[in-house]
C-alpha positions as CSV (number, residue, x, y, z in Angstrom):
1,X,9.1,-30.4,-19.9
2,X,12.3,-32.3,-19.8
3,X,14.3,-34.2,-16.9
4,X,18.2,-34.1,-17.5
5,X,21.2,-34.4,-15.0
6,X,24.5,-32.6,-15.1
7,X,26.4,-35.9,-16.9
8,X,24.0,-35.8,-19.6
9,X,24.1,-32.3,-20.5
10,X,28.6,-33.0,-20.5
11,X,27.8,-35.5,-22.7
12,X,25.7,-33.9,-25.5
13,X,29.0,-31.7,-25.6
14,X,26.9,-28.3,-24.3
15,X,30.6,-27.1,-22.9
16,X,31.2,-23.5,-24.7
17,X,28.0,-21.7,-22.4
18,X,26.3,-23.3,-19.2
19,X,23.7,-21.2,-18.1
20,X,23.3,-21.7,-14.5
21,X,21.1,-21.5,-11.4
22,X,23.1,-21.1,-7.6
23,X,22.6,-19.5,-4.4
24,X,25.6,-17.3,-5.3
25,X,26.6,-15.3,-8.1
26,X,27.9,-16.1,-11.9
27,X,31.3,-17.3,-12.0
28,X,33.2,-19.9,-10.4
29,X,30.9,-20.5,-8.2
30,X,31.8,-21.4,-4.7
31,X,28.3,-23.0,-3.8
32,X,26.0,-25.5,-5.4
33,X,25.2,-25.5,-9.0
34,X,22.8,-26.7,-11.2
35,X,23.6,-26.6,-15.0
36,X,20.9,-25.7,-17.3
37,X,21.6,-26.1,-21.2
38,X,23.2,-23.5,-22.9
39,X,20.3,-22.4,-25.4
40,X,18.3,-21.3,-23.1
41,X,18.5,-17.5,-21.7
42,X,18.0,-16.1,-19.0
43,X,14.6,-16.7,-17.0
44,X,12.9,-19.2,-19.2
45,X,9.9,-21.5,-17.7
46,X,12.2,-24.8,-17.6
47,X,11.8,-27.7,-15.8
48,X,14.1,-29.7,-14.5
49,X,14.2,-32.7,-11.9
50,X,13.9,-31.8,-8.6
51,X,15.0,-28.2,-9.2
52,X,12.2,-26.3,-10.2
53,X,11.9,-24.6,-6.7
54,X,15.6,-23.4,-6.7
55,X,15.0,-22.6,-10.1
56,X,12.4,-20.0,-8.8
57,X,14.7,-19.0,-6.3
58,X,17.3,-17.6,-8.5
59,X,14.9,-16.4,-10.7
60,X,13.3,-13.9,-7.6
61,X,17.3,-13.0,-7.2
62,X,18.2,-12.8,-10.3
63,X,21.1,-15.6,-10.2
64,X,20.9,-16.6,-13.4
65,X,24.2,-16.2,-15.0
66,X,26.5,-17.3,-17.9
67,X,29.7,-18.8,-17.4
68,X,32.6,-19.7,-20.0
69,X,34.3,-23.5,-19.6
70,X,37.3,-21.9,-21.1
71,X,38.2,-21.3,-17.1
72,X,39.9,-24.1,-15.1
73,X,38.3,-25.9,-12.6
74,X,41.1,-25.1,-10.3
75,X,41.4,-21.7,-9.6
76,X,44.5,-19.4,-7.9
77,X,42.4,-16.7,-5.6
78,X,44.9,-14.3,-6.7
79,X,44.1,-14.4,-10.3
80,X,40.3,-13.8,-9.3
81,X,38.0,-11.6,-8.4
82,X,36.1,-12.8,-5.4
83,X,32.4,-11.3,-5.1
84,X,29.7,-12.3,-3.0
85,X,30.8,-16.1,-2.8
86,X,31.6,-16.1,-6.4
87,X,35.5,-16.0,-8.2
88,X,35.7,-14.1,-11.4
89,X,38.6,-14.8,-13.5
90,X,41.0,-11.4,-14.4
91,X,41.4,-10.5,-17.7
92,X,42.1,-7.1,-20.0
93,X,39.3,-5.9,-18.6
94,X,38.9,-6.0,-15.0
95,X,39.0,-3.3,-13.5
96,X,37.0,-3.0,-10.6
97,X,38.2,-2.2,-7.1
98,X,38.8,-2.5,-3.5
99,X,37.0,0.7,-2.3
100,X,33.7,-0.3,-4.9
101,X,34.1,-4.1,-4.0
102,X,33.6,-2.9,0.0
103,X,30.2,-1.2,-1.2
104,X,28.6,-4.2,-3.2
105,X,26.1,-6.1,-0.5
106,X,25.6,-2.9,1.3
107,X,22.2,-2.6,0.1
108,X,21.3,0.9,1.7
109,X,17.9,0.7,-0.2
110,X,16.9,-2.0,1.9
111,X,17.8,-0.8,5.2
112,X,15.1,0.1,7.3
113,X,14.6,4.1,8.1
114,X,18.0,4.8,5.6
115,X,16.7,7.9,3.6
116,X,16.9,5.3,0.5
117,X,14.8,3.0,1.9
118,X,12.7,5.3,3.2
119,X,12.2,6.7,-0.9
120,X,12.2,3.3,-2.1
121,X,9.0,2.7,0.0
122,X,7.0,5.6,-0.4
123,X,7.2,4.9,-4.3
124,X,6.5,1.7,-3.4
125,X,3.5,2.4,-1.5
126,X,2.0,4.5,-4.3
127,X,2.2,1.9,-6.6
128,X,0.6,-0.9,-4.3
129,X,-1.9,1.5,-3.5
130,X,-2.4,3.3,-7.0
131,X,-2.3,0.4,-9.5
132,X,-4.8,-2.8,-8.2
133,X,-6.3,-5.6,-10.0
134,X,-9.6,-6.9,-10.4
135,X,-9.2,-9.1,-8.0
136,X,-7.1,-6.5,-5.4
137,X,-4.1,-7.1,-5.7
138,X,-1.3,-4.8,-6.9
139,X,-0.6,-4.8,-10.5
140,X,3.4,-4.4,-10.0
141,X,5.7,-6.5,-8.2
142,X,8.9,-5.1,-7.0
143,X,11.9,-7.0,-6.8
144,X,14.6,-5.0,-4.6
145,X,17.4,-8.4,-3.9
146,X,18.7,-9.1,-7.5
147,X,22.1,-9.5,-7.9
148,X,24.4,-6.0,-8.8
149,X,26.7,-8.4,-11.0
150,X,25.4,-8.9,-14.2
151,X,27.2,-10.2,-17.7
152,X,27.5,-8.1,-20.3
153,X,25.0,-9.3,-22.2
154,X,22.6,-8.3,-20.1
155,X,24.1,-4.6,-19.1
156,X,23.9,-3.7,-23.1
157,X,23.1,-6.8,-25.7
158,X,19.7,-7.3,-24.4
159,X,18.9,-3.2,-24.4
160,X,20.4,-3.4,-28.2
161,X,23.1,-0.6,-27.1
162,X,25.7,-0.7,-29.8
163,X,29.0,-2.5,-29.6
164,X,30.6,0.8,-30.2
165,X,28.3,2.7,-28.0
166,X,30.2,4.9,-25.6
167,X,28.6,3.3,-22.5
168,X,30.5,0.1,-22.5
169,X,33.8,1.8,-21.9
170,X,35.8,0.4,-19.3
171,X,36.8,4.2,-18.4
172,X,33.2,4.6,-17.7
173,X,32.0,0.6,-16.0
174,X,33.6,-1.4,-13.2
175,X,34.3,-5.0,-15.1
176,X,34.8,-8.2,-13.3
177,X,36.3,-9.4,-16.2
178,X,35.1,-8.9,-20.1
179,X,31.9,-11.2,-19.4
180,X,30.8,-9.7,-16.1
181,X,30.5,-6.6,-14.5
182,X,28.9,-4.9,-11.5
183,X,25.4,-3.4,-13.4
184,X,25.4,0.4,-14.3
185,X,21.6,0.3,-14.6
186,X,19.3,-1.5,-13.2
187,X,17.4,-1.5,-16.9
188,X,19.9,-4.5,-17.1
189,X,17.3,-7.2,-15.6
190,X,14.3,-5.9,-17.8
191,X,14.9,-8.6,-20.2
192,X,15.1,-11.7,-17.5
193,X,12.1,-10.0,-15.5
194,X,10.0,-9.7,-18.6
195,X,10.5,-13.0,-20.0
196,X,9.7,-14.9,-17.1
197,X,6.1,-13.6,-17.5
198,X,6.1,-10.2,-15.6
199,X,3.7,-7.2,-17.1
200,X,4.6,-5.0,-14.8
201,X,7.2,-4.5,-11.8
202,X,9.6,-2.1,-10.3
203,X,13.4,-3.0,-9.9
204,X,15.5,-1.5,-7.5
205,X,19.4,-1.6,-7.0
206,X,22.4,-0.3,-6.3
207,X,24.5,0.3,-9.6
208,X,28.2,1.5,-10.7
209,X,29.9,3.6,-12.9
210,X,32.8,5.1,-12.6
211,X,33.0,9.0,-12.2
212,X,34.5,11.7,-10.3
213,X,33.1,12.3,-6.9
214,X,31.5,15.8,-6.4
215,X,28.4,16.5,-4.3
216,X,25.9,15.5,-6.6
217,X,28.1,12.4,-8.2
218,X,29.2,9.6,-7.0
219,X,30.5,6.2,-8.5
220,X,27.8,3.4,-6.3
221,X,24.5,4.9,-6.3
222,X,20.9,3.5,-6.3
223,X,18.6,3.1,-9.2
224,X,14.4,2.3,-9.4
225,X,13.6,0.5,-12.9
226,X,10.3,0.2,-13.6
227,X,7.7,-1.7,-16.5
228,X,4.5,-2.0,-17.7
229,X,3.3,-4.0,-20.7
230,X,0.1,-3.7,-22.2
231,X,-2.0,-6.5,-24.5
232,X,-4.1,-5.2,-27.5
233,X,-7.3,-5.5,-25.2
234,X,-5.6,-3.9,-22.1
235,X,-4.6,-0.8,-23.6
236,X,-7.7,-0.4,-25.6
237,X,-10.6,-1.8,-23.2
238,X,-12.1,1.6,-22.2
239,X,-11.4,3.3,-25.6
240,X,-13.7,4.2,-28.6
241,X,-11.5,1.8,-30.8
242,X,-11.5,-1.1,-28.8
243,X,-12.8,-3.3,-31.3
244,X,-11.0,-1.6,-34.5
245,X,-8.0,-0.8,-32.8
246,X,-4.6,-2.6,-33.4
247,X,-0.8,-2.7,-31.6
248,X,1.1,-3.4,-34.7
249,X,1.7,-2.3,-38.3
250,X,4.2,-2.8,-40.9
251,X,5.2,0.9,-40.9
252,X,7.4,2.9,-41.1
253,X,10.1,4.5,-38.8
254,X,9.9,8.3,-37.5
255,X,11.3,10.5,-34.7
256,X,8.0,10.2,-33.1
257,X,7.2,6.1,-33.5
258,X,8.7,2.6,-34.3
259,X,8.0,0.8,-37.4
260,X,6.2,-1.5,-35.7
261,X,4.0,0.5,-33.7
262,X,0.3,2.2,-34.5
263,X,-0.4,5.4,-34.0
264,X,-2.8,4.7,-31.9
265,X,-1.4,2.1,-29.3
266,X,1.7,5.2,-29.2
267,X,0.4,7.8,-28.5
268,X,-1.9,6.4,-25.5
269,X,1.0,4.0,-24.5
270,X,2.9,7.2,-24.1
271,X,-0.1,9.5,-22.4
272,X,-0.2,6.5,-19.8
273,X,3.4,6.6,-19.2
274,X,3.6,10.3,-18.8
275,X,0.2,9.9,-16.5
276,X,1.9,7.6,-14.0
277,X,4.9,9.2,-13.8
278,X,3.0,12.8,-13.5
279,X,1.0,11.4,-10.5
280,X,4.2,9.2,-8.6
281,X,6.0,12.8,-8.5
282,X,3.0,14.7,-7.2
283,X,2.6,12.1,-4.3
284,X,5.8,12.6,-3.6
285,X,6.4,16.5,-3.6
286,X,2.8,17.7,-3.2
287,X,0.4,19.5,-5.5
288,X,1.3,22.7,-7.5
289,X,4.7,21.5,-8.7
290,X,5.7,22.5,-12.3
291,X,6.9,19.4,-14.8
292,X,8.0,18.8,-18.6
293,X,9.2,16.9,-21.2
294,X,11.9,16.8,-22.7
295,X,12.7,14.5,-25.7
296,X,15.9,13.0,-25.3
297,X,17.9,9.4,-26.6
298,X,18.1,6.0,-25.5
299,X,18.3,2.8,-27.3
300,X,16.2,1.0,-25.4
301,X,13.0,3.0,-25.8
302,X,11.5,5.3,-28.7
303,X,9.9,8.2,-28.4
304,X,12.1,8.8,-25.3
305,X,11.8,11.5,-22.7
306,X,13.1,13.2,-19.8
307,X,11.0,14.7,-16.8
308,X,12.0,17.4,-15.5
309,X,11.0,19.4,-12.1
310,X,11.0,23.1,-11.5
311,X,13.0,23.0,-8.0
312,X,14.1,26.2,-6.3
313,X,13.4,28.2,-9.3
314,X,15.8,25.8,-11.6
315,X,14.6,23.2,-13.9
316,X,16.1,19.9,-12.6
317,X,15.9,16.1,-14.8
318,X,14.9,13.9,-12.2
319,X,14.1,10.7,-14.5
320,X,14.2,8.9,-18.1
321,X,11.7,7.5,-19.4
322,X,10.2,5.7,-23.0
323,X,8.2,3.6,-25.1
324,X,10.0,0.2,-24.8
325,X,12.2,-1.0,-28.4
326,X,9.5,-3.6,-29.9
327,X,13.2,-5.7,-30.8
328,X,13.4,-5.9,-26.4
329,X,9.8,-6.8,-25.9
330,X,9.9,-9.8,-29.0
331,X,13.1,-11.1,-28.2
332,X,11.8,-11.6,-24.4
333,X,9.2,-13.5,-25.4
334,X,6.0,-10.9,-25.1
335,X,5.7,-10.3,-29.1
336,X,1.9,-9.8,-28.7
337,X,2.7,-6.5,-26.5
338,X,3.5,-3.4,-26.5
339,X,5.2,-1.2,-23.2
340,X,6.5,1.5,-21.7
341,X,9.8,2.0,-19.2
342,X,11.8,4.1,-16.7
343,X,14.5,4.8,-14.9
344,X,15.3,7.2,-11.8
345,X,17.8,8.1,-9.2
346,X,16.7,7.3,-5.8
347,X,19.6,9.7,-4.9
348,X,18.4,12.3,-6.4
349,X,14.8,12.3,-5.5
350,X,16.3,11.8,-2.0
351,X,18.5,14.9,-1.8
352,X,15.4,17.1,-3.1
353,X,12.8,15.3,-1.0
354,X,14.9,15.6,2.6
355,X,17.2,18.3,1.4
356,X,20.3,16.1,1.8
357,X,22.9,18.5,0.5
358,X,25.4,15.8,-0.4
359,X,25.1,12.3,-1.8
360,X,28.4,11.1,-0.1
361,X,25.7,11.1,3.0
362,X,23.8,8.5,2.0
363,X,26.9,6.2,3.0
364,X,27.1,8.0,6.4
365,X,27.2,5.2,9.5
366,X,27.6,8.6,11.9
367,X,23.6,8.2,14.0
368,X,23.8,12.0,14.0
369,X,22.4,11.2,10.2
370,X,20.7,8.8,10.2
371,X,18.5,8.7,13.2
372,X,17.2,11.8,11.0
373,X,15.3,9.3,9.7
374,X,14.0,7.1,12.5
375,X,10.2,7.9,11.4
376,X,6.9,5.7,12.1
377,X,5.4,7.2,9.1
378,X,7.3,6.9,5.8
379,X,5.3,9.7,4.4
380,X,6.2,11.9,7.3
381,X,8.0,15.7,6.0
382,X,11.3,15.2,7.1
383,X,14.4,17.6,6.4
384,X,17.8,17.3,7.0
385,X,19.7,19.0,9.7
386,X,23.1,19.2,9.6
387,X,25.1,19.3,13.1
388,X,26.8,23.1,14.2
389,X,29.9,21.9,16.1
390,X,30.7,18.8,14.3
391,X,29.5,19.1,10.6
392,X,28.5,15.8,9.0
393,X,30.2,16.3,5.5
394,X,33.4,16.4,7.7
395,X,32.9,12.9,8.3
396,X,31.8,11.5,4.9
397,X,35.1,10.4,3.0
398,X,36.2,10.0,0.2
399,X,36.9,13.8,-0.5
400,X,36.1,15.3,-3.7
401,X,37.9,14.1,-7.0
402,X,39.6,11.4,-5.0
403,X,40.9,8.0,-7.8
404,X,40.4,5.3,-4.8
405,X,37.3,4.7,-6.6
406,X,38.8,4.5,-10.0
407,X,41.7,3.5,-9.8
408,X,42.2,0.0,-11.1
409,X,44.5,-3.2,-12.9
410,X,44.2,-1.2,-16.0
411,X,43.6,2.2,-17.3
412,X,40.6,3.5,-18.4
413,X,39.7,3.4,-21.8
């Protein structure tokens, strides 16, 4: 524990990164900030003066932000990006725009009775209800207000995606500027989340990339992120091994495992992931419903997979999933551990769940939608009904393969 004011950190020189805590957003921020010294990452138990509580804060909101001192103190609003109470400097990069700007703060997920919401809360529920502790409380926490502007650090460094990876493209991202961007997965605040001491929680967002709008796409859409980490004695308490068995090795890596991971803690880490998932699908479409598994890619989990649902006769992917990259988990600060993640599209489950034929809808302000939804029950069956004389998708702009959504200051890449 350490007490240190704003003129003392200037003065040991700390002036290439500030990592900071505001009721805003990272930037140049518009509000009150306190600096934090630059060697410290993102969510780390410190201390300081007086600020511990607003520390917390922007911890539960995911504030915590890098900004460059390169920038002038003095800034011209037109050579900015303003977001959220926050100015972000223009550069090469940015490329974000007006039409995805007026969608950030919307947060659909949180309105009460949206058909987002409504999702977002059932899966909620399950989890509460489904995953308790011993001493009754719910294992998971769910944390449904952080911020949609992230750096890029924390978008693809802290998920070890490559530097050349074709994710970071700006053809495919909306950037703020080369250092921030709005998030494009909500797997973007697993680091922070996990190393401020979480085992297990749920993440939900809004999150952006750019695409061509069609009925099933669409370039601002709504993400669930969830985690679970497990110790050496809570993953083998109940089994035969528990007093032989072991996380870690020095191994070797396959198609099937990490170096770092035994056999044993693998393969049940993996049958409790495919367990929970299995079970939050059935509570929400019923009994009798086909799934599988497919392996798949991402470089933030190995053994990876992809569920998919057998939905009017078609096989549909309706989320990702893996064992958690043993680099992620270490460099976070839970070395002794060993987890699983995920990652779905509330949109999607939405459109099968309600038969919403369109995900332009879920933007809808027309009532004839969304008092669809009105319900006292969250649980309650509820399918969509489109109107005869005035059709809803007649409403819902933008039209298909409109650029007002990605169109921008610079091409894309």
């Amino acid at each position: 524990m350490f007490h240190m004011d704003v003129r003392k950190l200037i003065l040991l020189g700390l002036r290439k990164h500030l990592w900071f805590c505001h009721s805003g957003i990272g930037g140049v921020n518009l509000g009150n900030t306190i600096l934090i010294q630059n060697f410290v990452r993102y969510g780390t138990a410190l201390r300081c003066k007086n600020t511990q509580s607003k520390f917390s804060r922007c911890l539960k909101h995911g504030s915590l932000r890098t900004i460059t001192s390169d920038y002038p103190s003095s800034t011209n609003i037109h050579n900015h990006v303003e977001l959220l109470g926050s100015l972000y400097p223009r550069d090469d990069y940015t490329n974000v725009t007006s039409k995805i700007l007026s969608k950030v703060g919307k947060n659909l997920h949180n309105q009460k009775y949206h058909p987002l919401w409504l999702i977002k809360e059932r899966i909620k529920d399950h989890f509460y209800t489904e995953y308790i502790g011993r001493f009754g409380n719910p294992l998971f926490s769910v944390y449904d207000n952080l911020s949609p502007v992230v750096t890029t650090e924390q978008n693809f460094d802290s998920l070890l995606i490559p530097l050349d990876h074709p994710s970071r493209k700006k053809g495919d991202n909306y950037y703020l500027n080369r250092y921030h961007m709005l998030r494009a997965h909500t797997s973007a605040h697993q680091w922070d989340l996990i190393h401020s001491g979480l085992d297990a929680f749920l993440a939900v967002g809004d999150v952006y990339r750019r695409d061509e709008i069609d009925r099933s796409h669409y370039p601002a859409f709504h993400q669930m992120e969830g985690v679970c980490l497990f110790s050496n004695h809570a993953l083998f308490a109940e089994g035969e091994c528990k007093d032989s068995c072991h996380l870690f090795e020095k191994g070797f890596r396959t198609t099937n495992k990490q170096e770092a991971h035994t056999l044993e803690a693998l393969k049940l880490v993996e049958f409790q992931l495919k367990q929970t998932l299995s079970k939050l699908i059935t509570h929400l479409f019923g009994e009798g419903l086909e799934i599988r598994w497919v392996d798949c890619y991402f470089p933030f989990t190995h053994p990876s997979f992809e569920m998919e649902i057998k939905f009017q006769g078609e096989w549909m992917e309706v989320l990702g999933c893996g064992v958690m990259e043993q680099q992620i988990v270490n460099s976070a600060g839970a070395h002794d551990k060993i987890g699983w993640a995920f990652g779905l599209g509330l949109e999607r489950l939405a459109m099968i769940l309600y038969g919403i034929p369109d995900i332009r809808l879920f933007w809808s302000e027309n009532e004839l939608f969304l008092k669809q939804f009105h319900v006292t029950d969250i649980n309650q069956q509820i399918t969509f009904q489109d109107t005869e004389n005035k059709p809803l998708l007649s409403h819902c702009v933008p039209p298909y393969g409109t650029d007002s959504y990605t169109g921008g200051n610079q091409r894309a890449a």
